[in-house]
MARMIVO-480575 format. One line per 4 residues: their letters; for each residue x, y, z negated of C-alpha. Coordinates in steps of 0.2 Angstrom, whole numbers, plus 2048, in hexadecimal, padded with zeros to 3 digits. Each point is the difference from the previous one (the first is absolute). Last residue first. Example, Ala and Ser with C-alpha at 12.3 -4.5 7.8 and 13.67 -1.06 7.14 Angstrom:
REM residues 2
sa> 844:7FB:7DC ~ 7FA:7EF:7FD;
//
This chain:
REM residues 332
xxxx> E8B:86F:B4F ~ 7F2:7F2:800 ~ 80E:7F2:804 ~ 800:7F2:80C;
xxxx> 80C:7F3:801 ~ 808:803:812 ~ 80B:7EE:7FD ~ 807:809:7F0;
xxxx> 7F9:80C:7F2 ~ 80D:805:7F5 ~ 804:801:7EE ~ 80F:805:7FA;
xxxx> 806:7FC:7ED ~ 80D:80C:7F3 ~ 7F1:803:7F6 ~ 7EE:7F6:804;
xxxx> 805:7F0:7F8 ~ 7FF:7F0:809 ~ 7F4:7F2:7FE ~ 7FE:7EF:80B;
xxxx> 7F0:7F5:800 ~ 804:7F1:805 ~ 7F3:7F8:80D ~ 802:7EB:804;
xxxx> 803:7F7:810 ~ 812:7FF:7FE ~ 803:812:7FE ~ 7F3:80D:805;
xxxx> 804:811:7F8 ~ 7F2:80C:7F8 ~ 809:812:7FB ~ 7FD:809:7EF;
xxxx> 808:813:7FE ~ 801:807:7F0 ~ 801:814:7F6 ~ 7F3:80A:807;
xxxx> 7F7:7F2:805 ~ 7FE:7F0:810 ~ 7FA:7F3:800 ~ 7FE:7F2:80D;
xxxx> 809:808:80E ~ 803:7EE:80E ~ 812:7FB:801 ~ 812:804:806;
xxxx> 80E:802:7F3 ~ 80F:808:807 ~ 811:7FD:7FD ~ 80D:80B:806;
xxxx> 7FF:80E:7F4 ~ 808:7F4:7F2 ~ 804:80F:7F6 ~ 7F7:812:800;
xxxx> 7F1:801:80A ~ 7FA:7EE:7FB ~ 7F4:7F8:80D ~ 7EE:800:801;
xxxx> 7F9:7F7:810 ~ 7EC:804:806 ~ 7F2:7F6:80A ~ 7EF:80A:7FB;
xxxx> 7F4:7F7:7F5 ~ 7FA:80D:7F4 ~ 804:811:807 ~ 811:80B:802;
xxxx> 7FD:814:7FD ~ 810:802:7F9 ~ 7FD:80F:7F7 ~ 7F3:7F2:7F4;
xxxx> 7F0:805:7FF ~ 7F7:7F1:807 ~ 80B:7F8:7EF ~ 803:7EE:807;
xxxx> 7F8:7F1:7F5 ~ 807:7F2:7F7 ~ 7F7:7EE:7FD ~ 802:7FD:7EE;
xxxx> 812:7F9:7FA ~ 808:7EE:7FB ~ 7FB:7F9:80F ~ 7FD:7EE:800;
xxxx> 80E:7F4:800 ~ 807:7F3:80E ~ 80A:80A:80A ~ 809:806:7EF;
xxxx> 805:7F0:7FB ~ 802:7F8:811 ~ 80F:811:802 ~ 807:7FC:7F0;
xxxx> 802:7EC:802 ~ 806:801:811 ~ 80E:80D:7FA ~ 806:7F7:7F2;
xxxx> 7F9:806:7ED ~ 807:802:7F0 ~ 7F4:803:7F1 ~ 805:810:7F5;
xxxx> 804:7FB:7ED ~ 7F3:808:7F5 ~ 805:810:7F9 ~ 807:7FE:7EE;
xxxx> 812:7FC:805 ~ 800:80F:808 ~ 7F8:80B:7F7 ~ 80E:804:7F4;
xxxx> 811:800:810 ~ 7F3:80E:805 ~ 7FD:807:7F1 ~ 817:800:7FF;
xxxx> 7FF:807:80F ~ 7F7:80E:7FF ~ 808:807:7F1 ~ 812:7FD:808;
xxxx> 7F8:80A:80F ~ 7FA:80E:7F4 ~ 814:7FF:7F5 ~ 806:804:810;
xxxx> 7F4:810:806 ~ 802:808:7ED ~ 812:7FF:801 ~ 803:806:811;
xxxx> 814:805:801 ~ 806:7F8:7F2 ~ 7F6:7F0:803 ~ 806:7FD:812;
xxxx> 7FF:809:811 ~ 80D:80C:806 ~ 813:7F6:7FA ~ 7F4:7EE:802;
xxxx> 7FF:803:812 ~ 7EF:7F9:804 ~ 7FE:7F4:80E ~ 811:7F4:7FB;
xxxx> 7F4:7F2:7F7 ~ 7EE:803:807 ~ 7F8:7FE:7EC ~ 7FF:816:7FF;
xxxx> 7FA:7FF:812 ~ 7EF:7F5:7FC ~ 7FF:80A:7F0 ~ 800:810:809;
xxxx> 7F2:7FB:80D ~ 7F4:7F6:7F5 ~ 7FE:80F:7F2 ~ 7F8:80B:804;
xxxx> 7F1:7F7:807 ~ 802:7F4:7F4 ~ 7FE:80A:7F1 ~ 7F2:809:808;
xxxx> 7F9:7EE:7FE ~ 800:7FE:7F0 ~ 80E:7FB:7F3 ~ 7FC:7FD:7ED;
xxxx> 7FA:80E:7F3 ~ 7FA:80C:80B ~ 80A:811:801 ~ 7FC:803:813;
xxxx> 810:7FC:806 ~ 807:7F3:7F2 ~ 80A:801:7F1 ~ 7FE:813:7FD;
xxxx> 813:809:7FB ~ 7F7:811:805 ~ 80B:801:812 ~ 7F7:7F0:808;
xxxx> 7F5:809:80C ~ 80C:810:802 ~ 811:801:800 ~ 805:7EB:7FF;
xxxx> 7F2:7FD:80E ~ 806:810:80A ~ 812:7FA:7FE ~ 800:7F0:805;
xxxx> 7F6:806:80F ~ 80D:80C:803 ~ 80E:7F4:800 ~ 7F5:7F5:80B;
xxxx> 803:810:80F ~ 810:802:7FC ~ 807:7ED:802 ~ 7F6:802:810;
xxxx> 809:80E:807 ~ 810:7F8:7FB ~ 7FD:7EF:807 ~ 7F8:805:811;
xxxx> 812:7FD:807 ~ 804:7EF:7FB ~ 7EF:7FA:804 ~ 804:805:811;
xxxx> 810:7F9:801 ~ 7F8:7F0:7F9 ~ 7FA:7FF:80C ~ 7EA:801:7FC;
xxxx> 7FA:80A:80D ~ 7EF:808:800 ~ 7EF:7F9:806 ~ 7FB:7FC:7ED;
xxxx> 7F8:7EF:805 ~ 80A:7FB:810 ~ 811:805:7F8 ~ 7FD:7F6:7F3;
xxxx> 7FD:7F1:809 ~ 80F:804:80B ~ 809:802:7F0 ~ 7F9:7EE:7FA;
xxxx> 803:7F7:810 ~ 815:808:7FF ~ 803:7F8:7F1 ~ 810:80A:7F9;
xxxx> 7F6:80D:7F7 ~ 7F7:7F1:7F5 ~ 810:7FD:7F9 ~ 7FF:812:7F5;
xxxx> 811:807:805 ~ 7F7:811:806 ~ 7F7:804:7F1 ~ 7EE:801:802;
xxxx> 7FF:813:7FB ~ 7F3:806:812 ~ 7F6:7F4:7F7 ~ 7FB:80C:7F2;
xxxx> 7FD:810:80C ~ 7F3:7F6:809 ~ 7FA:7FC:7EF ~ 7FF:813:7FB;
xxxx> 7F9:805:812 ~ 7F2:808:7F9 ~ 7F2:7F3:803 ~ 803:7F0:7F3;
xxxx> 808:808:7F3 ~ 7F9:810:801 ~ 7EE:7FC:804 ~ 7FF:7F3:7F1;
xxxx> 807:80E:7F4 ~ 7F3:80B:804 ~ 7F5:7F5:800 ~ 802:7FA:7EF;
xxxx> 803:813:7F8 ~ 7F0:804:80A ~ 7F6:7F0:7F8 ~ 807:806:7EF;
xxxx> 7FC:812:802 ~ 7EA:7F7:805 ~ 802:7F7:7EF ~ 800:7E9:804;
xxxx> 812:800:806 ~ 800:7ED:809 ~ 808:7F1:7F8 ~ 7F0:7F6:800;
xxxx> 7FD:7F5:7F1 ~ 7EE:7FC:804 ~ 7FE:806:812 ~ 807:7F0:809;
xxxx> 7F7:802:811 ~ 805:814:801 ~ 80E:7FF:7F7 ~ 806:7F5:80D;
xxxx> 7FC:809:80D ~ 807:80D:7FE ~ 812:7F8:7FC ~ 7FE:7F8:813;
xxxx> 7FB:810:808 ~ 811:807:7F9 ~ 809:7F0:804 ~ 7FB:802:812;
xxxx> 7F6:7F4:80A ~ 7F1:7F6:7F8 ~ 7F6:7F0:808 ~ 7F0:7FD:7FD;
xxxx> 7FA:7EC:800 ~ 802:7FB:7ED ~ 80C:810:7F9 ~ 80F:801:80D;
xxxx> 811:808:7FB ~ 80C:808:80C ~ 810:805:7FA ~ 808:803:80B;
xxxx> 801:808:811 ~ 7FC:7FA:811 ~ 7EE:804:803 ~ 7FC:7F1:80E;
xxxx> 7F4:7F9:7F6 ~ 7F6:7F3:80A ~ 801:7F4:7F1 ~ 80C:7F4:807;
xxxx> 80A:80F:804 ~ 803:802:7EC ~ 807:7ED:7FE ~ 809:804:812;
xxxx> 80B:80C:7F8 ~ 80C:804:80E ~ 808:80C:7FA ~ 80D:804:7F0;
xxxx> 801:7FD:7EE ~ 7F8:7F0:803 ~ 7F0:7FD:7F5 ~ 7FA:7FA:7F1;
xxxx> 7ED:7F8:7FC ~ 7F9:805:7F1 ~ 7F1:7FC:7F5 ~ 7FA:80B:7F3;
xxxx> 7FA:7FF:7EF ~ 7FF:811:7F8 ~ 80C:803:7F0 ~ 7FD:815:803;
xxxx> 812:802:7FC ~ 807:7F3:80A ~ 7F2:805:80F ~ 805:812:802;
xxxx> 812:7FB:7FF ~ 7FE:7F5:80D ~ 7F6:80E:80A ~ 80E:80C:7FC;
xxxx> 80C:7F3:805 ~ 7F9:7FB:810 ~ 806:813:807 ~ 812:7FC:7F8;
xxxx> 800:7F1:80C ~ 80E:7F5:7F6 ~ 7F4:7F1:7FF ~ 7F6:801:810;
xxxx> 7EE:802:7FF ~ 7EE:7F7:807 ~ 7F6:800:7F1 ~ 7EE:7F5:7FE;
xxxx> 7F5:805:7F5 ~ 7F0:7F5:7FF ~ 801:803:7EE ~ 80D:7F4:7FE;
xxxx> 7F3:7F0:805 ~ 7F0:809:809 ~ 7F4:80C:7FE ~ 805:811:7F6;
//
């Protein structure tokens, strides 16, 4: 790609578990990036500077398009760094992949995960970060609640651990789809559990440890260990101030063709029309508003003015809404 670090720039978080995947995505990979962090918790005026009001992280731009959601971010990053992508290349693999992609991301296994944040965690006791949590998942986070979903959420991982140890992993293979290093199904099964299994006081050692899941533990320790590998390797990711990110991007071309919107789509929404996508599942508060540039089976592509200049913001199609506003016409 165009541009020093590839013309990547990632907008994270360091104990997002979301970010991680892409993280890991990029370690493993060794792809130049640049990144610019972010509070835990709103306002983030470095991603409002770009006319993104998409509250979740990660967010990564490539030159002047904007990404939302890790699993639109991890696609399109194999797709502009094909050589040594981590993809399934055999039409099982790719189900395998996408199966595991769907139920880590949209089955309610992560929502399940942050329902273990143990109470005596000292970010529990900061009242701006609950109320910001409590705005992105619309549910309570006292610690009386979190207290009370414990059990059924400790039986609902527990399962997962024991579907990966059962069935995936229950041959003795090294990685998911019997490859020889980590690929992206590895992530995709992976991220959640290992992200609770390093959350001191998350898991209760007495129903998740070695003995009970041998096969799942020593998979994590696999993974990390090529990830504490690659590392080192990748190059070191440059670190940029709000300003710096935002003039960066402004000031780059785009890094895809002009889009299109399928005249078949069910949605019946044209070229042009005033629209705002918003996440159905977290952060429903925050809508996106902009002109559709493209729109497919599996992505949605919004024009946004900011500061004189058009971004071009993309959205997956699963767990989005689209919607036509200011009488936006539609042929439906």
């Amino acid at each position: 790609m165009d541009g020093p670090n590839n013309g990547i720039v990632l907008y994270h978080y360091s104990f997002s578990p979301y970010a991680r995947r892409v993280l890991w995505y990029l370690s493993l990979r060794g792809i130049d990036y640049a990144e610019c962090k972010q509070a835990p918790v709103l306002p983030r005026p470095d991603l409002n500077a770009l006319g993104v009001k998409y509250r979740r992280i990660p967010v990564l731009a490539i030159g002047r398009d904007i990404y939302c959601d890790s699993r639109l971010i991890i696609r399109k990053l194999e797709e502009f760094f094909p050589n040594g992508a981590l993809g399934a290349s055999s039409g099982e693999q790719k189900a395998i992949e996408k199966f595991l992609d769907i139920w880590s991301t949209e089955s309610g296994l992560f929502a399940r995960a942050s329902q273990l944040i143990p109470t005596d965690m000292p970010l529990l006791n900061d009242p701006k970060f609950t109320k910001d949590r409590e705005d992105l998942t619309g549910r309570s986070w006292s610690k009386e609640q979190i207290a009370a979903n414990r059990p059924e959420a400790l039986a609902y991982i527990r399962n997962a651990f024991r579907f990966l140890e059962t069935t995936l992993l229950s041959d003795g293979r090294d990685w998911i789809l019997k490859t020889d290093k980590p690929t992206l199904a590895d992530i995709e099964a992976i991220w959640t559990l290992d992200w609770l299994n390093g959350l001191k006081g998350a898991l209760p050692r007495e129903l998740f440890s070695e003995k009970h899941y041998p096969k799942v533990f020593s998979w994590i320790a696999r993974f990390n260990e090529a990830l504490k590998t690659a590392k080192p390797q990748a190059p070191k990711p440059a670190t940029l101030k709000g300003d710096a990110a935002s003039q960066r991007i402004l000031e780059a071309s785009f890094a895809e063709k002009n889009p299109s919107v399928d005249s078949a789509d069910p949605l019946g929404l044209q070229h042009g029309t005033e629209v705002e996508v918003y996440p159905t599942d977290s952060g429903v508060k925050h809508h996106d508003k902009g002109r559709l540039l493209g729109l497919t089976e599996d992505e949605v592509v919004l024009s946004i003015q900011t500061q004189g200049k058009e971004v071009r913001v993309h959205y997956p199609r699963t767990g989005f809404r689209i919607k036509a506003v200011n009488g936006g016409s539609s042929k439906l």
